[in-house]
C-alpha positions in Angstrom: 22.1 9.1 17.9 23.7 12.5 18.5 27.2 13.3 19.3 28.0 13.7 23.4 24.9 11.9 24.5 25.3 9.2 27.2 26.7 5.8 26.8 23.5 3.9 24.6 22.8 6.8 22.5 27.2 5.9 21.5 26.6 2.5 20.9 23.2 3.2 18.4 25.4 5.6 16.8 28.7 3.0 16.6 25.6 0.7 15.3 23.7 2.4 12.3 27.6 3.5 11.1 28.7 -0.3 11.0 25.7 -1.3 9.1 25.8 1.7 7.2 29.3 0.5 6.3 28.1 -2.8 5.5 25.6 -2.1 3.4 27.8 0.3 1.1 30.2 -2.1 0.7 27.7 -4.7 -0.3 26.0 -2.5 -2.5 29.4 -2.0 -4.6 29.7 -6.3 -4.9 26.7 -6.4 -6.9 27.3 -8.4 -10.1 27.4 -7.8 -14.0 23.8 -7.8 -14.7 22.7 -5.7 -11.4 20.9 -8.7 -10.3 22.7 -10.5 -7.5 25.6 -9.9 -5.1 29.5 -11.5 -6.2 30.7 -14.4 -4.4 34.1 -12.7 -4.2 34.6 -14.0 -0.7 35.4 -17.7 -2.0 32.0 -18.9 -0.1 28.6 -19.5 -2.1 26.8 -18.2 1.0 24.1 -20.5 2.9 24.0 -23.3 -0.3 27.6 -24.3 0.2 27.5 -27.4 -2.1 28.0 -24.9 -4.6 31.3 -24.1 -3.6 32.9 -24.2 -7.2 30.4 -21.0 -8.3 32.8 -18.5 -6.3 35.3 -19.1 -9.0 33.0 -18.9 -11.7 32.2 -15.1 -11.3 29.2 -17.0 -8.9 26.7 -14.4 -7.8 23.8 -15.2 -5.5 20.3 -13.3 -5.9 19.6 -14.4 -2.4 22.2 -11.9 -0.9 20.7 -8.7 -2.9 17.2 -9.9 -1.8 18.8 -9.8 1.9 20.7 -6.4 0.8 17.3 -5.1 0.4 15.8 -6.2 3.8 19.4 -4.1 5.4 19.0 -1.7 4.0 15.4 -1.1 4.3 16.3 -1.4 7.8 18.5 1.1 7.9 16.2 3.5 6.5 13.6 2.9 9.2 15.5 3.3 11.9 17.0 6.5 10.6 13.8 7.7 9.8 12.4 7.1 13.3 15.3 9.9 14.0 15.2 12.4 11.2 16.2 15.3 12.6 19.0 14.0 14.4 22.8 14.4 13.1 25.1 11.1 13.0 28.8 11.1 12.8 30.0 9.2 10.1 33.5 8.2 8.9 34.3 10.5 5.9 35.7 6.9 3.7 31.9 6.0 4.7 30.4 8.7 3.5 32.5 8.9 0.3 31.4 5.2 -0.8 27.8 6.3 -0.2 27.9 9.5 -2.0 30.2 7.7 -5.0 27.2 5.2 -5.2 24.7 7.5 -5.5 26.8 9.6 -8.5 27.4 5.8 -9.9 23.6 5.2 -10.1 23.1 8.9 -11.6 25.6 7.9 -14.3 23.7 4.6 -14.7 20.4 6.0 -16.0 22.3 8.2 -18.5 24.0 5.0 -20.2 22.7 3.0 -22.7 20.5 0.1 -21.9 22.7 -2.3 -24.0 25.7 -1.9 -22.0 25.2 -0.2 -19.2 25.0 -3.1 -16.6 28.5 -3.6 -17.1 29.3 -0.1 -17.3 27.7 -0.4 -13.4 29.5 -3.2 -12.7 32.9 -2.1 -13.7 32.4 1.3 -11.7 31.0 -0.2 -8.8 34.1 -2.6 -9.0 36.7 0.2 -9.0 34.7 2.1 -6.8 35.1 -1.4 -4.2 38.5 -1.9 -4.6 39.6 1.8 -4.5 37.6 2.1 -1.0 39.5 -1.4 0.3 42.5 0.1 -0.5 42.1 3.4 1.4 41.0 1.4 4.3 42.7 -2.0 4.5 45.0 -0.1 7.5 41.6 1.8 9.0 40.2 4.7 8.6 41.6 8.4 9.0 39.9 9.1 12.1 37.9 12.3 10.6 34.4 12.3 10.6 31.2 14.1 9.2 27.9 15.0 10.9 25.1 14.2 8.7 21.1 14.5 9.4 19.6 11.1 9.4 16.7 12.1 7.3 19.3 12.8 4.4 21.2 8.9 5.2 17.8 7.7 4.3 16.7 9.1 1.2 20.4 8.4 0.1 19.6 4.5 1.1 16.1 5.0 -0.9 18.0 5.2 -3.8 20.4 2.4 -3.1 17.5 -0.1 -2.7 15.6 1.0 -6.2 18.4 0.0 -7.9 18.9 -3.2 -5.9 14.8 -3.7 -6.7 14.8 -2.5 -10.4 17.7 -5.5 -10.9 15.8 -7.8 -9.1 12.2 -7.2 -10.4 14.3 -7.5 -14.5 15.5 -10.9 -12.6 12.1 -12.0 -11.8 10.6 -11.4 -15.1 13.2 -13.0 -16.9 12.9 -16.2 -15.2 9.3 -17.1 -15.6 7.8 -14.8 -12.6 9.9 -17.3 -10.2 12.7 -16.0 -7.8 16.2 -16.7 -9.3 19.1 -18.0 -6.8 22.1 -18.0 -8.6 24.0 -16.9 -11.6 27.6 -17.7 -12.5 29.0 -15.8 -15.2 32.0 -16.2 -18.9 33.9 -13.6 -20.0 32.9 -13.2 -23.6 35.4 -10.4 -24.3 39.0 -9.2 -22.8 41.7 -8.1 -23.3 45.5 -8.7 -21.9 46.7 -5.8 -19.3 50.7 -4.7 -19.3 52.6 -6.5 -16.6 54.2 -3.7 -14.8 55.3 -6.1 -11.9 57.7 -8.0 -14.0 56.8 -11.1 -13.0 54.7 -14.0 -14.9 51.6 -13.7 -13.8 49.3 -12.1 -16.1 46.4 -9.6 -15.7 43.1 -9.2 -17.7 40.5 -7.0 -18.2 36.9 -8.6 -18.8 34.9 -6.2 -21.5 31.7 -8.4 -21.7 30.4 -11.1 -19.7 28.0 -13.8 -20.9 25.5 -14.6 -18.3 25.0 -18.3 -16.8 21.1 -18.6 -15.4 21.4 -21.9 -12.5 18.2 -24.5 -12.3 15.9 -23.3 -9.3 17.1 -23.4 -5.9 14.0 -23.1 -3.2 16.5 -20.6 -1.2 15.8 -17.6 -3.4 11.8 -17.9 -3.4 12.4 -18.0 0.3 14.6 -14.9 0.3 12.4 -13.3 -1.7 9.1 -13.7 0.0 10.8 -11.5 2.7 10.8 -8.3 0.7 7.6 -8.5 -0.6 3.9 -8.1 1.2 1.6 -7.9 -2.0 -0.4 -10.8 -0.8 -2.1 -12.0 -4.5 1.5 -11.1 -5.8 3.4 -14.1 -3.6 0.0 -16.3 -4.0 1.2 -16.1 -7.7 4.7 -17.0 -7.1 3.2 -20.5 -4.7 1.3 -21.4 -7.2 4.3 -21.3 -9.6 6.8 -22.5 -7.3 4.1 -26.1 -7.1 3.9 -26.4 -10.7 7.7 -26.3 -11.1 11.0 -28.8 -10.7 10.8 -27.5 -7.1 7.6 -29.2 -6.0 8.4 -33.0 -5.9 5.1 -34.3 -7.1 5.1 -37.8 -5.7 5.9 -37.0 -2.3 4.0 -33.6 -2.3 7.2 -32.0 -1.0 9.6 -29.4 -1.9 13.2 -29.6 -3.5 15.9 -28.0 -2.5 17.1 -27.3 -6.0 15.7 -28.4 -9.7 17.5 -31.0 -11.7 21.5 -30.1 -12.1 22.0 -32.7 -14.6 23.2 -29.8 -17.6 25.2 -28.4 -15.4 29.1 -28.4 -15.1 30.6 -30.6 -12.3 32.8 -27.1 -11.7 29.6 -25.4 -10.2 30.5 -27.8 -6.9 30.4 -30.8 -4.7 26.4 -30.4 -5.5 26.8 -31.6 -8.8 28.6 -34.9 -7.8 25.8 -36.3 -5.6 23.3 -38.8 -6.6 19.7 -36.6 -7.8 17.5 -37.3 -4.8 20.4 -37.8 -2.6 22.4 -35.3 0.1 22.6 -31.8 -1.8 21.5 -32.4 -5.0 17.4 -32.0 -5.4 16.7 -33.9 -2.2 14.1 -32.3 -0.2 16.7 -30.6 2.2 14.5 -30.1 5.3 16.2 -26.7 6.8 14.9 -24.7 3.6 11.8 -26.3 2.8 10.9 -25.6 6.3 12.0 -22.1 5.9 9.7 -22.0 2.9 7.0 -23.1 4.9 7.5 -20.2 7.4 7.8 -17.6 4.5 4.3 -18.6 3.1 3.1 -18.7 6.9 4.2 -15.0 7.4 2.8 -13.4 3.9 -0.3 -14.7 5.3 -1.1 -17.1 2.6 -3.0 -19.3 5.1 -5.1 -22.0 3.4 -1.9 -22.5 0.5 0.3 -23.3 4.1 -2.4 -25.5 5.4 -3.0 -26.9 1.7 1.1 -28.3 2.4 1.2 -28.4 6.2 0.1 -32.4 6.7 2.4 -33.4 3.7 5.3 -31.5 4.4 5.9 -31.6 8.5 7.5 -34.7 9.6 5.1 -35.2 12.2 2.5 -36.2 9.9 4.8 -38.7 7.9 4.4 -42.2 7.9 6.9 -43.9 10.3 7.3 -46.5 7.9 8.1 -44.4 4.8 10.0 -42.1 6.7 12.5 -44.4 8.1 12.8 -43.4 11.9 10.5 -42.0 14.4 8.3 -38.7 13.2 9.1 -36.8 16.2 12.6 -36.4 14.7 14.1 -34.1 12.0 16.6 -35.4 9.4 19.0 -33.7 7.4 17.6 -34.2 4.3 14.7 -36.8 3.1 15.3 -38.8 -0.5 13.2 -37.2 -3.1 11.9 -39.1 -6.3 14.6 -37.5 -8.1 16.4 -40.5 -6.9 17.0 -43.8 -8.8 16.4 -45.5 -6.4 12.6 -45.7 -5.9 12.8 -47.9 -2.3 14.1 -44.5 -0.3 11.7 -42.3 -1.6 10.5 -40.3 1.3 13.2 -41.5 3.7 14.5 -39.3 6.0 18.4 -39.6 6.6 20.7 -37.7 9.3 18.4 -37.6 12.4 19.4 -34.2 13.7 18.5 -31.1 15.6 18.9 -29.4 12.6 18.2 -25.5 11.9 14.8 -27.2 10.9 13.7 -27.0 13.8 14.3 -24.1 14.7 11.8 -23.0 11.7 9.5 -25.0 13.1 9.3 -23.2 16.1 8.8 -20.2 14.6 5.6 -21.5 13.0 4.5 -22.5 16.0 4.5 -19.4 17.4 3.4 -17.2 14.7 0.3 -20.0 14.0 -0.3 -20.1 18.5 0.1 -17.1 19.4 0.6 -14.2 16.2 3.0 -12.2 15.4 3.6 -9.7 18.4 1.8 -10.8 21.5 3.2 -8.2 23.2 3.0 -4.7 22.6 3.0 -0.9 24.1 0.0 0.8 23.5 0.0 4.5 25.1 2.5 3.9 27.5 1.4 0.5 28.8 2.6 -3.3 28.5 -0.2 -5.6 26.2 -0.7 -8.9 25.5 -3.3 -10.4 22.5 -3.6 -13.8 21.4 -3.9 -13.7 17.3 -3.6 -17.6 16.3 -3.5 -18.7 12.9 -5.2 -22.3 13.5 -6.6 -24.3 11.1 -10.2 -25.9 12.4 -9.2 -29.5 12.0 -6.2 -28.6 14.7 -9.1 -28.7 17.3 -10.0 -31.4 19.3 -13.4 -33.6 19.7 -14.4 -30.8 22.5 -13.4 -28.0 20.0 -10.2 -26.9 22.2 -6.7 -26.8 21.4 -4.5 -26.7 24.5 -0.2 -25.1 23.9 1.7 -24.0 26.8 2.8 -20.1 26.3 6.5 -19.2 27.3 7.1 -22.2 28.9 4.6 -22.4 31.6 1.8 -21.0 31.3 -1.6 -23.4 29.5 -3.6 -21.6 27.2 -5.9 -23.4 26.1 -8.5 -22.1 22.7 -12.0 -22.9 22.9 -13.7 -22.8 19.4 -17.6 -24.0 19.5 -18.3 -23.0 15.8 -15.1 -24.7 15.0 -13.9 -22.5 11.9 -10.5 -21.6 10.7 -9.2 -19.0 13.1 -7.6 -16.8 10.6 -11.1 -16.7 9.0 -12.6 -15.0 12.7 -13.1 -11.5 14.0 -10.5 -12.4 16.9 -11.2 -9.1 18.7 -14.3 -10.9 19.6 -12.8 -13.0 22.6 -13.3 -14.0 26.5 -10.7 -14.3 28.4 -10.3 -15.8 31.6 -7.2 -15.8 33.5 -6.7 -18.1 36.4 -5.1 -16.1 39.1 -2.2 -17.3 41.4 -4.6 -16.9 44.4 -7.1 -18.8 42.6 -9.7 -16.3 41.8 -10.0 -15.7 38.2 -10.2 -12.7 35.9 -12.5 -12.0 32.3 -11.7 -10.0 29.8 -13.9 -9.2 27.0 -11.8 -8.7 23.5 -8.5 -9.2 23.1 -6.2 -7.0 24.6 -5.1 -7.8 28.2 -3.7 -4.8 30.1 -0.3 -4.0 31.7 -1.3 -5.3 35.3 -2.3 -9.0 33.8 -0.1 -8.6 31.2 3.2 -8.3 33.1 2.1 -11.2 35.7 1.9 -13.5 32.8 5.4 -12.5 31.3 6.9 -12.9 34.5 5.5 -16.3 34.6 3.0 -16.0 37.4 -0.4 -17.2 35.8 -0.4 -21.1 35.0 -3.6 -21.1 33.0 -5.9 -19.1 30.5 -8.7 -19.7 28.4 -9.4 -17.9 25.4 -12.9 -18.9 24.2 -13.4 -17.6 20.2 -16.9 -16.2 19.2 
């Protein structure tokens, strides 16, 4: 990442300074209560039925719960370069170093007011910084050690958690999604322009709280790895609107029915029904994946038969199991004959969720790894003990070719073993065949089975 190094150490650098940039400018859209990001781009972000929030002073928690995960990023990667110097625009660095002074001012203020104080300087602070650049910037640069980048970012993402962790506690202990917001207070600004429009300046806003939406639990999970903490937040998530107690599935969204039709398209659908508290397969899917990664095992298996479409009843479900819909009716609906129906067979981003479950509950989290110097492989599966066949084995093929097959004789939950206790035996392309005891295969084996040149192992469990 320094200056006059060879062609990839220029493109890391060009890299970390376009994030960098993107994560300042991000940082100053966050909204009147320090809580979420504005939707001042027109677009709600991945929910887009609620594409009349933008122009509602909409703000989505979801995008400063992904701000966090950027910028904590960021930081790592910097830190794995501390004493190294970056070049970085001097518009860049000037945002940055603004924000910090911005977030100095911010603990001085009073509590009563001082998340719109934020807002408002973060706002000119945006809009000043769009200006200076809207034709690109000045060319001059300034070299900066990455160590200092990063405790400037530190400081960026406690605010961003301090507004979110005040979000969380004032809606029950459950992620928010979205807030839209009502200028209580304004007043009329000159027209200097001479023509008719007319300007205003908001002096207090009145904050809107949306229903639930499943997609900031979701975003959420990701910035959190307190494993009782996000236990906590299941269980709350199942005993709300969210969890769709007849069909044992989750929601998309809670009821909208006190809502304003202005918040979007959402609001005009049937409950039940398209984007309105149907049980929109894409994010309950990436729910599913969210509680699978925080490790909450027996809450995912708890769901796993009741929510995958593979365990549905054909005959409920509409269609074929082996295919994804769009969405599935929920019992929000009116009518009760479509509960549970699936509707818009599609290769939706559904499955692509699913996939990553597969892998993470096959095969673990990183399979392959360098450990002084040299290419590994482990098997870490996260397999539930009714997933095993009469002959206690459970057979998947890994990258696309190569059958590995579990063999489990005291037939237990996998994620409740010592799975450094293992005995491998890889079948070799000559025919001859090679045991490992543990866990960890070794460069030589491991690289013929990435290259796709061993058809068959067997992993027996102790």
């Amino acid at each position: 990442m320094r200056a006059n190094k060879g062609l990839g150490e220029i493109y890391k650098t060009n890299l970390i300074v376009k994030l960098l940039n993107l994560a300042a400018v991000k940082f100053a859209t966050i909204d009147p209560a320090g809580m979420g990001i504005e939707m001042e781009a027109g677009k709600p972000g991945w929910y887009d039925a609620l594409n009349g929030l933008p122009g509602l002073f909409g703000s989505s928690v979801s995008e400063a719960y992904e701000l966090v995960r950027l910028l904590t990023f960021i930081k790592d990667a910097l830190k794995e370069y501390s004493n190294e110097e970056i070049k970085i625009p001097v518009e860049i660095m000037d945002l940055i170093e603004n924000e910090l002074n911005c977030i100095g001012t911010y603990k001085e203020l009073n509590n009563e007011t001082r998340d719109y104080e934020f807002w408002s300087m973060m706002s000119d602070l945006r809009e000043k910084y769009r200006e200076e650049v809207k034709l690109g910037f000045e060319g001059k640069e300034v070299l900066v050690k990455a160590e200092t980048i990063a405790n400037n970012i530190e400081s960026l993402i406690e605010k961003l958690r301090s507004g979110l962790e005040k979000a969380l506690q004032e809606n029950d202990g459950i992620m928010p999604t979205y807030f839209y917001y009502e200028a209580e207070e304004y007043e009329v600004l000159e027209n200097e322009n001479q023509n008719k429009d007319k300007y205003v300046k908001v002096l207090k806003f009145k904050q809107r709280k949306m229903p639930l939406f499943l997609e900031g639990v979701v975003r959420g999970f990701k910035i959190y790895d307190d494993k009782e903490f996000l236990s906590d937040i299941y269980n709350k998530v199942k005993n709300s609107d969210l969890f769709d107690k007849k069909l044992n599935m989750y929601k998309v969204n809670a009821s909208l029915n006190n809502e304003t039709i202005e918040i979007g398209r959402a609001r005009a659908f049937t409950p039940g029904w398209l984007e309105n508290e149907s049980i929109w397969l894409h994010m309950e899917y990436k729910y599913m994946l969210e509680v699978l990664k925080s490790g909450l095992y027996k809450e995912y298996y708890d769901d796993f038969r009741k929510v995958i479409i593979a365990f549905m009843d054909a005959d409920v479900y509409g269609r074929s199991p082996l295919e994804n819909s769009s969405f599935i009716a929920s019992s929000a609906n009116s009518d009760e004959s479509i509960h549970g129906t699936g509707f818009v067979a599609r290769l939706s981003g559904a499955t692509a969720e699913f996939l990553s479950m597969w892998r993470l509950m096959f095969v673990g989290k990183n399979p392959f790894a360098i450990r002084d110097g040299r290419l590994t492989l482990s098997f870490n599966p996260v397999l539930p003990e009714w997933l095993f066949d009469e002959e206690n084995k459970v057979s998947f093929n890994f990258l696309g070719r190569c059958l590995v097959t579990y063999h489990n004789p005291s037939r237990k939950n996998t994620y409740e073993m010592d799975l450094t206790k293992q005995r491998i035996v890889i079948s070799m392309p000559e025919g001859n065949t090679v045991e490992i005891q543990g866990n960890v295969i070794e460069k030589e084996y491991a690289k013929l089975i990435r290259e796709g040149k061993v058809n068959k192992i067997d992993i027996y469990l102790q």
